[in-house]
N, C-alpha and C positions, 0 to 999 in steps of 0.2 A: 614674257613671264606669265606665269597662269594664275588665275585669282583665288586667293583663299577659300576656302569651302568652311561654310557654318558648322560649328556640334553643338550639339543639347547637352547641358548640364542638367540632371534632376539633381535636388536636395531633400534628403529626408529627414523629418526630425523625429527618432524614434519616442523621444517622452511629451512630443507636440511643445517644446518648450524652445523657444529660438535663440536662448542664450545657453542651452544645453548642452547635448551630444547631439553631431551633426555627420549624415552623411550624406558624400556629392559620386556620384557617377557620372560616365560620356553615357548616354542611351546606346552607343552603337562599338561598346565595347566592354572589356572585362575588369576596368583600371578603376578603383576607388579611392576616396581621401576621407578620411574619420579623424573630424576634429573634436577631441576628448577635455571639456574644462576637468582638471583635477580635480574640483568638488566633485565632478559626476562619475569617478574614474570605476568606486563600484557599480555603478548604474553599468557603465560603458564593458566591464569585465562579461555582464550575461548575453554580450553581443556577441554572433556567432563570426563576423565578419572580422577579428582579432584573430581569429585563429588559422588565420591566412598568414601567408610570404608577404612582404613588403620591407619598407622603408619607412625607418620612425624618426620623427623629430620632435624631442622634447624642450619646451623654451620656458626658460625660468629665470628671476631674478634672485642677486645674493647684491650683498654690499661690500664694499674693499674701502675699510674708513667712513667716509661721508658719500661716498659716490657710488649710488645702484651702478651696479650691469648687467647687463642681459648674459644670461648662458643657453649655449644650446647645444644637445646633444643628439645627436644623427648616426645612425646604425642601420644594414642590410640584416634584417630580422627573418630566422625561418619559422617563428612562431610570435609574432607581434604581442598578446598579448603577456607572457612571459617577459618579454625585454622590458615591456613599459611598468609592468609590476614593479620586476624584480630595480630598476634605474630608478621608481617612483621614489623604493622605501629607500635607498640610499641617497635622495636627496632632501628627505625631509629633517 
């Protein structure tokens, strides 16, 4: 069996803020992850890299009684930032 091969992750933090809006790449391909806090979701809207194809998963909490749960919403997006809008206002 053949041994796994290293990848490089970069992360970029476009407002230099590490609890911000964050994005990650493999250096030695085309594939990204933009992790969006909702505080920063205008900040994250003048990012050009939303206006790409992907896969969005939105994760939020609501309550049922006494008992938080997590919700999450997952979708094949052909225009990312639209879906996370248009899912944002409907879950506020």
């Amino acid at each position: 069996m053949s041994q796994p091969t290293g990848k490089t992750i970069q992360i970029f933090l476009p407002d230099g803020n590490p609890r911000g809006v964050k994005i990650a790449e493999f250096t030695s391909c085309t594939v990204q992850a933009l992790l969006v806090p909702r505080a920063k979701l205008d900040f994250a809207c003048s990012r050009t890299e939303l206006t790409n194809v992907g896969v969005t998963f939105l994760i939020g909490e609501s309550v049922a009684g006494d008992v938080p749960l997590t919700q999450v919403w997952i979708a094949i997006c052909t225009y990312v930032l639209v879906a996370i809008v248009r899912k944002d206002c409907a879950w506020k």
